[in-house]
N, C-alpha and C positions, 0 to 999 in steps of 0.2 A: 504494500500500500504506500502512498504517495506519502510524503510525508511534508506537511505543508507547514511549520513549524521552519523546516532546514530551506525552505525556498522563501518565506517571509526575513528569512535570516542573511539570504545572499544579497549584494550589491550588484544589480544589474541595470544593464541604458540599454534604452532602442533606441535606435538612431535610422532616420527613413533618406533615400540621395536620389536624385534624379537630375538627368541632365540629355540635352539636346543637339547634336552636333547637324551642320546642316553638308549633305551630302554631295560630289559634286563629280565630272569624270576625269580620270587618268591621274586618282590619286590612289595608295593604298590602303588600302580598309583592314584595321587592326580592332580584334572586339573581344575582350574576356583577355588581354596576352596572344591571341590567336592571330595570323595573319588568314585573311578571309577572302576566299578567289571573287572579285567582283567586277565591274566595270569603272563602278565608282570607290570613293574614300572622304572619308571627312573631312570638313575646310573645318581646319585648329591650327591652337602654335604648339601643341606637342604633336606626340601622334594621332591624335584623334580619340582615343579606345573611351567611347560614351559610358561601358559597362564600366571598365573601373574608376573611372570620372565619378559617375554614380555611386559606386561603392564605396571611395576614396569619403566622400560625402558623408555620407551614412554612418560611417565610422568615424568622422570629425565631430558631427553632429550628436551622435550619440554621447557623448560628454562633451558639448557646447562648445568645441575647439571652432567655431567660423565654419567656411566652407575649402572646399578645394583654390581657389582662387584664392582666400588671405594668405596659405601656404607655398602657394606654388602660381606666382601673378602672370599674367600671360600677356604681359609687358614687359619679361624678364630676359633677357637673351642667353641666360643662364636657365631657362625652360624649352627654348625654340628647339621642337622637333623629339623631345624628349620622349624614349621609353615610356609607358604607363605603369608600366611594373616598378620602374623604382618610385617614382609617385606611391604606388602603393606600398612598396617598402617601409618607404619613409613614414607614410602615415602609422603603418602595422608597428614599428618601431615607436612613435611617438605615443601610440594610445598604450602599450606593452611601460614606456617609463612610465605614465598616468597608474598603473597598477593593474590594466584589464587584459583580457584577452578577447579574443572572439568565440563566442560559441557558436553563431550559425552567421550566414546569410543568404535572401532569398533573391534573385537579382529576376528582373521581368525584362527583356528587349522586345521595343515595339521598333520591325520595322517590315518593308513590303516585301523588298528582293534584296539580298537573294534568299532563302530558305538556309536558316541555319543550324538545324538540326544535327546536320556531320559534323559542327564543332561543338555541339556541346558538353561532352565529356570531353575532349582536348581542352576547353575555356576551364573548365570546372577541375580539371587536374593542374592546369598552368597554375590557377587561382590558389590554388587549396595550397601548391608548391612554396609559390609568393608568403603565403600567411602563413604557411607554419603547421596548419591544420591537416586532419581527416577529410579526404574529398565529399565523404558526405554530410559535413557540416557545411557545404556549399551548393546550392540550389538556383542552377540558370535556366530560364525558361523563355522563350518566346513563343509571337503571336503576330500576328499582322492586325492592321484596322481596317480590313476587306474594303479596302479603297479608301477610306474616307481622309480629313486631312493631310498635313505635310508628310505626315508617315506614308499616308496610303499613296500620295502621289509623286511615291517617291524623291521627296525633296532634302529628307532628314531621317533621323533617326533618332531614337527616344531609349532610353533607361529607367527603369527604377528598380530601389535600391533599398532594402530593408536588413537591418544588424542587430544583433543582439550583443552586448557586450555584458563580460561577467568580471567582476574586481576576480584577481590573481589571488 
């Protein structure tokens, strides 16, 4: 039996991230750490990668740290073109001195094309690699918006970004 007594007793954040990069052709499309065969790629000053944008979020947010931008400004020349994975290093690292760790998170990609199904246990094994963690404390999923807005018509692409964090 559950014992709710030891779960009233733990220090945990949720922390939720979402972010939008807007899509564009003859750039490289990087999502979860995964490089993703497309036509198009993100217009960003790092790589692009919306998921761990979203994710990087989520886990700043879940202990009030700002967002990914006070951390890492994209007026930085010292971010231009930048990995997402060490972004998220950095963050996993900065919430780990705060005292926490991750216990899960569930990541949602809204986008049209291409169908990202083949990556996502590569995204979710990259992810889990980055953080430290059990791959199945990591939860990527997508969806399309069967046409509708800048997702559906393919203009962009959307994340969101839910964490649990638990004190160390």
């Amino acid at each position: 039996m559950l014992n709710l007594l030891k779960i009233f007793d733990m220090d945990i954040r949720v922390g939720n991230g979402y972010d939008v990069h807007l899509l564009a052709p003859g750039l490289e499309f990087w999502l979860g750490g995964i490089k993703v065969e497309h036509t198009k790629g993100c217009v960003a000053h790092s790589d692009g990668d919306t998921l761990i944008h979203a994710l990087c979020d989520a886990m700043l947010g879940a202990l009030a740290l700002g967002d990914i931008g006070k951390h890492f400004p994209d007026n930085s020349a010292e971010f231009k073109g930048i990995d997402s994975k060490i972004l998220l290093s950095r963050v996993n690292a900065l919430i780990r001195e705060k005292g926490y760790s991750l216990v899960n998170a569930d990541c949602t990609i809204l986008l049209q094309k291409p169908k990202v199904a083949p990556y996502i246990i590569p995204m979710r094994e990259c992810l889990s690699g980055v953080l430290g963690v059990d791959v199945e404390r990591i939860s990527v999923k997508a969806t399309t918006t069967e046409g509708a807005g800048f997702v559906g018509r393919e203009e962009a692409i959307a994340v969101y970004a839910t964490v649990l964090l638990a004190k160390l």
